[in-house]
C-alpha positions in Angstrom: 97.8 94.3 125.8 94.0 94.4 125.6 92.7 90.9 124.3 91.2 92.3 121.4 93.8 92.2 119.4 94.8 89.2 119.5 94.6 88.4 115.6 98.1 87.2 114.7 100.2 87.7 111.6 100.3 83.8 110.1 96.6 84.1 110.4 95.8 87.4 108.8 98.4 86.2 105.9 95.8 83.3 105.2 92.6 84.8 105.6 93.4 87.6 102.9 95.2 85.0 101.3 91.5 83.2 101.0 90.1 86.2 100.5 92.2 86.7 96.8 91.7 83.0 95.5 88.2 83.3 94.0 86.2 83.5 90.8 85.3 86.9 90.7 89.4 87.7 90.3 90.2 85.0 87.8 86.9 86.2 85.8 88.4 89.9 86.3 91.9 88.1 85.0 90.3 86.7 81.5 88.6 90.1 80.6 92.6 90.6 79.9 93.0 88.2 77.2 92.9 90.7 74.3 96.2 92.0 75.3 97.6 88.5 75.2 100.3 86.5 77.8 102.9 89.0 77.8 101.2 92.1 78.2 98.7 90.7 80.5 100.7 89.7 82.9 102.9 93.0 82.8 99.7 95.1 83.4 98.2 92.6 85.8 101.6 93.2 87.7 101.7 97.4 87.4 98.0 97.3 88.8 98.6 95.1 92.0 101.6 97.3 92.6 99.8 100.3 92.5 96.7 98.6 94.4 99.1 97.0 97.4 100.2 100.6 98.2 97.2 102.1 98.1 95.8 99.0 100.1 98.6 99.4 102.6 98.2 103.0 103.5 94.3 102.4 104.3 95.2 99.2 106.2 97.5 100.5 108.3 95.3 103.4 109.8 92.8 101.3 111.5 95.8 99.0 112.1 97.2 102.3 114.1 94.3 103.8 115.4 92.6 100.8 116.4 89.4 101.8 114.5 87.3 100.0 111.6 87.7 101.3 108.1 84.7 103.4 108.1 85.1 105.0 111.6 88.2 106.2 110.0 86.7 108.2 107.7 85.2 110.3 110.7 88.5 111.9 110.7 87.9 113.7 107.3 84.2 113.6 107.0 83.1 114.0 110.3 80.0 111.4 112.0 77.3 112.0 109.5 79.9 112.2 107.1 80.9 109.0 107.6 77.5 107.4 107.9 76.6 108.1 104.4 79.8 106.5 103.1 78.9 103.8 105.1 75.9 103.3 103.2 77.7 103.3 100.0 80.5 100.8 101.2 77.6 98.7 102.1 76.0 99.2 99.1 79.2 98.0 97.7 79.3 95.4 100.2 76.2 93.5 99.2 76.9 94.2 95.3 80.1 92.3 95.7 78.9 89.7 98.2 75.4 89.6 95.5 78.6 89.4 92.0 80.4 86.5 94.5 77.4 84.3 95.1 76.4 84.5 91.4 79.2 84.1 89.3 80.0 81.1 91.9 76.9 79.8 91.5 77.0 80.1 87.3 80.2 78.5 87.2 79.2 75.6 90.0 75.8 75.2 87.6 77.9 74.9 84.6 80.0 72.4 86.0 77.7 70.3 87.4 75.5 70.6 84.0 78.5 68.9 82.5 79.3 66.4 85.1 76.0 65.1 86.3 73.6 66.5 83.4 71.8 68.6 86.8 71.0 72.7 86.2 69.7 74.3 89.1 71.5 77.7 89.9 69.3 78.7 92.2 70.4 75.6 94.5 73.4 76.3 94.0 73.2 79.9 95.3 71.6 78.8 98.2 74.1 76.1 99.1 77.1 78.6 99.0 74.5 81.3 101.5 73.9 78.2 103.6 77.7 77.5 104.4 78.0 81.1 104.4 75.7 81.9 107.3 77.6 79.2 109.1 81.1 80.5 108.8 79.6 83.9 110.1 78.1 82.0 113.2 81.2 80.8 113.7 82.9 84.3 114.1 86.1 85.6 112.9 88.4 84.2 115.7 86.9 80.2 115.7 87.5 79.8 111.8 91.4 81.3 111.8 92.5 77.8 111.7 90.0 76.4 110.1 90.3 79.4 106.9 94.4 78.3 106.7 93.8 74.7 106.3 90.5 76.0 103.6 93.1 78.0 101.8 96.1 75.3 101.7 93.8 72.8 100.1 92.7 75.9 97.6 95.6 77.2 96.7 96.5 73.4 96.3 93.6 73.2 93.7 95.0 76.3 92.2 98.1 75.0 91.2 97.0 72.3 89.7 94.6 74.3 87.5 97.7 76.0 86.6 99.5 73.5 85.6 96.4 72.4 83.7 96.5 75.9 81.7 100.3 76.4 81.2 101.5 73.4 80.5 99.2 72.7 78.0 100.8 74.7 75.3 97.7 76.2 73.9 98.1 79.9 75.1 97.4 82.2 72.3 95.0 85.2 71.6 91.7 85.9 71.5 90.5 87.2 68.2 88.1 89.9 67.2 88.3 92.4 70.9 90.3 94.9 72.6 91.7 95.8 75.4 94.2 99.5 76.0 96.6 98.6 79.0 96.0 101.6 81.1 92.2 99.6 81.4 93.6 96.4 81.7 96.2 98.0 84.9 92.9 100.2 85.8 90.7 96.6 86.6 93.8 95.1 88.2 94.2 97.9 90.7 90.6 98.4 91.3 90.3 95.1 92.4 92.5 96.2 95.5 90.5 98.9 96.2 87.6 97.5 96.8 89.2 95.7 99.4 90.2 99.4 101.0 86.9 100.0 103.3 87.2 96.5 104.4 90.8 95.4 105.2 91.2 97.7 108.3 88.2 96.2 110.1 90.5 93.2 110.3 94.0 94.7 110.9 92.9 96.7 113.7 92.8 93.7 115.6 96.3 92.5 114.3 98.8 91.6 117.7 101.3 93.3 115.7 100.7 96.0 114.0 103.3 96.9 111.1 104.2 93.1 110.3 100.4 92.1 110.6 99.5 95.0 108.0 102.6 93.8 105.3 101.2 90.6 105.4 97.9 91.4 105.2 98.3 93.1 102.1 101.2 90.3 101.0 98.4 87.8 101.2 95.7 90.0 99.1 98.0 91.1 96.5 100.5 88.0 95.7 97.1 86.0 95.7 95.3 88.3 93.4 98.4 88.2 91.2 98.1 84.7 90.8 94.2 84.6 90.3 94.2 87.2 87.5 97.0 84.9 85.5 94.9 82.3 85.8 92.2 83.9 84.7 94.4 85.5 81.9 95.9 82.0 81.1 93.0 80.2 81.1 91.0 82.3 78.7 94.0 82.2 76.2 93.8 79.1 76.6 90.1 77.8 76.0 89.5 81.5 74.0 86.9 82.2 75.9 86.4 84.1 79.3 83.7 82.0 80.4 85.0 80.8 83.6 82.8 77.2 83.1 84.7 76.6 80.6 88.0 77.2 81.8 87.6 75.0 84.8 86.0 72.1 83.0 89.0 72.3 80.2 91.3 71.9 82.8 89.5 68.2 83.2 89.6 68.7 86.4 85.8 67.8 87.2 85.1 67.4 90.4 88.0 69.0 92.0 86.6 72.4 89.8 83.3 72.1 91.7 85.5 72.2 95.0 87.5 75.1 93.7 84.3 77.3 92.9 82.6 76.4 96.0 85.4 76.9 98.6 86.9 80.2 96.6 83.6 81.8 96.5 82.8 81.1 100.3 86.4 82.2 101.4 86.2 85.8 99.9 82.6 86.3 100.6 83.2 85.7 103.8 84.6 89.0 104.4 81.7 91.1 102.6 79.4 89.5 104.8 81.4 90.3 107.9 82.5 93.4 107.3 78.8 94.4 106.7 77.7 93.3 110.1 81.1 95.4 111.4 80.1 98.5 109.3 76.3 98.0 110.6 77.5 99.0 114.1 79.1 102.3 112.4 74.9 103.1 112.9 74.1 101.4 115.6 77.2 100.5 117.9 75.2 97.9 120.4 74.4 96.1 117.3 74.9 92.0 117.3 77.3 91.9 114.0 76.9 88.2 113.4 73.0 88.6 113.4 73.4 91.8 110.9 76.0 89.7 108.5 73.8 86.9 108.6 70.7 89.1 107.5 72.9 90.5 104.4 74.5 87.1 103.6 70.5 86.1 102.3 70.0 89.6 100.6 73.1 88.7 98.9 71.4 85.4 97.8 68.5 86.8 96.6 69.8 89.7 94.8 72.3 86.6 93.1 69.3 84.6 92.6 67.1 87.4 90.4 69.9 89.6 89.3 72.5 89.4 86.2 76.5 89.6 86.5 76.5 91.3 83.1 77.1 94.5 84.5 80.1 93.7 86.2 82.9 95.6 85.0 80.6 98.9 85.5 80.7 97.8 89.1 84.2 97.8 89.1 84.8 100.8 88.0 81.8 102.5 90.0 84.2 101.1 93.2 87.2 103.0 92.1 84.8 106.0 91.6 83.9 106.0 94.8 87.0 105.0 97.1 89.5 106.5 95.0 88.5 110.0 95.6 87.6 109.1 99.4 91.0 107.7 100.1 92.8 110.6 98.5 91.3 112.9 101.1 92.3 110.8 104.2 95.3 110.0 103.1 96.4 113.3 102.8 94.5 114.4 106.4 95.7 111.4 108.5 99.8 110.7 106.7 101.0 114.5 105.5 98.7 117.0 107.4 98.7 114.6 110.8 95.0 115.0 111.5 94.5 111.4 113.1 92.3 112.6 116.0 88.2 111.6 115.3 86.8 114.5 116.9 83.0 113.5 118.2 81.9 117.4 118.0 82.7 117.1 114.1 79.4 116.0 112.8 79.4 116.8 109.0 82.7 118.3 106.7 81.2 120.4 103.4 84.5 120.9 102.6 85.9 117.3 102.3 82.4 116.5 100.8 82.1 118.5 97.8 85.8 117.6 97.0 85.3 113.7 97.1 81.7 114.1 94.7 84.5 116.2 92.3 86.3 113.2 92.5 83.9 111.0 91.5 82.6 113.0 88.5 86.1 113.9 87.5 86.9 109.8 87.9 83.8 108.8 85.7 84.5 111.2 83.0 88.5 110.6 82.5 86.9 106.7 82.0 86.9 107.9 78.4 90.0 108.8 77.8 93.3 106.4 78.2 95.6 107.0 80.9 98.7 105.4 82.1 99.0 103.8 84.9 94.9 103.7 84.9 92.3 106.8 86.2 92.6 105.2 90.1 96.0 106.1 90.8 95.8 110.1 89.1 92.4 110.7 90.4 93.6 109.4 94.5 97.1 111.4 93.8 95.0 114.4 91.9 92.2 114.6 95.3 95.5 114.5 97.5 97.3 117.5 96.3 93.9 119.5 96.1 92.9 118.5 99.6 96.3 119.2 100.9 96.6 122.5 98.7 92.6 123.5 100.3 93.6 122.9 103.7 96.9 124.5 103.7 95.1 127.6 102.7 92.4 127.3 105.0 95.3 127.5 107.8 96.5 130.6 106.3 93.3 132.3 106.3 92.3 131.5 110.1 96.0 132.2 111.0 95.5 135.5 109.3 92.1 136.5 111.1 93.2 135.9 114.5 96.5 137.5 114.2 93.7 140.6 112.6 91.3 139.9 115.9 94.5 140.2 118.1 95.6 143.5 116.9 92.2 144.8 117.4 
């Protein structure tokens, strides 16, 4: 077997493991809290469902073909095609990376305004790009085992924060706000898709393929699961969603300083990465370490001079975009087998002008409730259009050569 893939399963489980413990989920998790315990946790549930299936069929392609994420998308869109939505996913890339590093840094700053009377956010931002850029230089294969034993001591913190929150007997409501569940399962499966134009530029290097997918996703989703019921918990708890104060009611202190700090470098790891990875989609002799490094301090900076207040529009701008996208390929690559990237096919109309339908369509259902969330019925509604558009398309070049024949 060709010694690029040579990522195995245990260590794939842990990196997306490490990838689902962090602030930006449990934040994601306490935006839930109107719809209290019960109903939180049922809806945080019916999204990760939806998002793991969703995240599984994207996952396994590259995992299949061998390609990243984005070369994928060649299939459907064609090479220019695919270079714009690279630009987007790396748009998307940076904003997350840019939402990672500042929330981290806000909830490291409030912590340690409490603990040692010192504010300085901006440090803080800088510390968690510092150890960033070094976990880049490392490289994806050096830090497998050193990203298992980062997420063991993690997801050690974790549970003790959970403990913290549950067995505390404080869970309640939070007055005065609402919440419909089709938005609260909307958030909770968006969260998984903005994993979907990352997570195959690591499966494709899985040794084995179908287990190294499952667990891949396993990791994500049961993670994320847990990190959005912390989040949920621990707002109910305090009755507020302001993650400072969740950690430091936990009394954890210092231990919620190494929580923040590790959780935040763990997932942004991947953003950082993958953007050096998706780089190469433009230029393939590209150095992807130098690239992620280059990003990892315009993540900083945006952090640094930029507010998180807008940060449930940027969730939902994600699902706009990938939701659509995804419905397309799916339906090319799993029912209509068209898994060959064709290097002739430069630019697809076509698939074009049906993913920006999807996108308006997705933005403007946002004001209506669905069930089950827009994500899902916008993916499944793309899906049956595209294969609907293509089937015809057959039918019509079937029908003028059979005419050209006769002739």
């Amino acid at each position: 077997m060709n010694n690029t893939y040579n990522t195995t399963t245990i260590s794939q489980f842990f990196l997306w493991v490490g990838a689902s413990v962090s602030i930006a989920e449990i934040v994601t998790g306490s935006l839930l809290a109107p719809l209290g315990l019960t109903k939180g946790i049922q809806a945080i549930i019916l999204g990760h469902v939806i998002g793991a299936t969703i995240l599984f069929l994207s996952a396994w392609i590259s995992a299949n073909s061998r390609v990243t994420a984005l070369q994928a998308t060649r299939i459907s869109f064609g090479t220019y095609g695919s270079y714009g939505l690279t630009i987007l996913n790396m748009l998307q890339l940076v904003g997350w990376a840019s939402v990672m590093i500042a929330t981290g840094s806000i909830a490291l700053n409030g912590i340690s305004k409490e603990l040692f009377a010192f504010d300085f956010q901006a440090l803080w931002s800088i510390l968690i790009g510092t150890i960033l850029v070094m976990w880049v230089l490392f490289g994806l294969k050096k830090i497998s085992r050193l990203n298992i034993v980062a997420v063991t001591i993690l997801f050690g913190f974790t549970i003790i924060l959970t403990s913290v929150i549950f067995g505390g007997g404080g869970v309640g409501t939070v007055p005065d706000a609402t919440m419909k569940f089709s938005t609260a399962v909307e958030l909770s499966a968006v969260m998984s898709l903005s994993w979907l134009p990352l997570i195959g530029d690591y499966t494709r290097h899985v040794k084995h393929q179908k287990m190294g997918t499952i667990m891949s996703v396993l990791g994500y989703s049961l993670g994320s699961t847990f990190m959005f019921i912390i989040g949920l918990g621990g707002s109910l708890y305090v009755g507020s969603s302001d993650i400072s104060e969740i950690l430091m009611a936990s009394g954890l202190g210092v231990v919620a300083l190494l929580i923040v700090l590790l959780s935040t470098v763990l997932t942004t790891f991947l953003d950082s990465y993958s953007a050096g990875i998706n780089f190469k989609n433009f230029v393939p002799r590209a150095n992807e370490r130098y690239v992620s490094v280059l990003f990892t301090v315009l993540a900083v900076v945006i952090a640094i001079a930029s507010s998180v207040s807008a940060y449930e529009d940027f969730l939902y701008f994600i699902g706009s975009v990938f939701a659509p996208l995804y419905g397309i390929l799916f339906a090319d690559y799993y029912l209509l087998k068209r898994r060959h990237i064709d290097p002739q096919k430069k630019w697809s109309w076509q698939s074009s002008l049906l993913w920006l339908a999807g996108v308006v369509v997705y933005h403007a259902s946002l004001k209506y409730p669905i069930l089950l969330g827009h994500t899902l019925w916008v993916l499944v509604g793309i899906f049956a259009i595209r294969i609907i558009m293509m089937t015809i398309t057959e039918r019509v070049k079937g029908t003028s050569k059979a005419q050209l024949i006769e002739r």
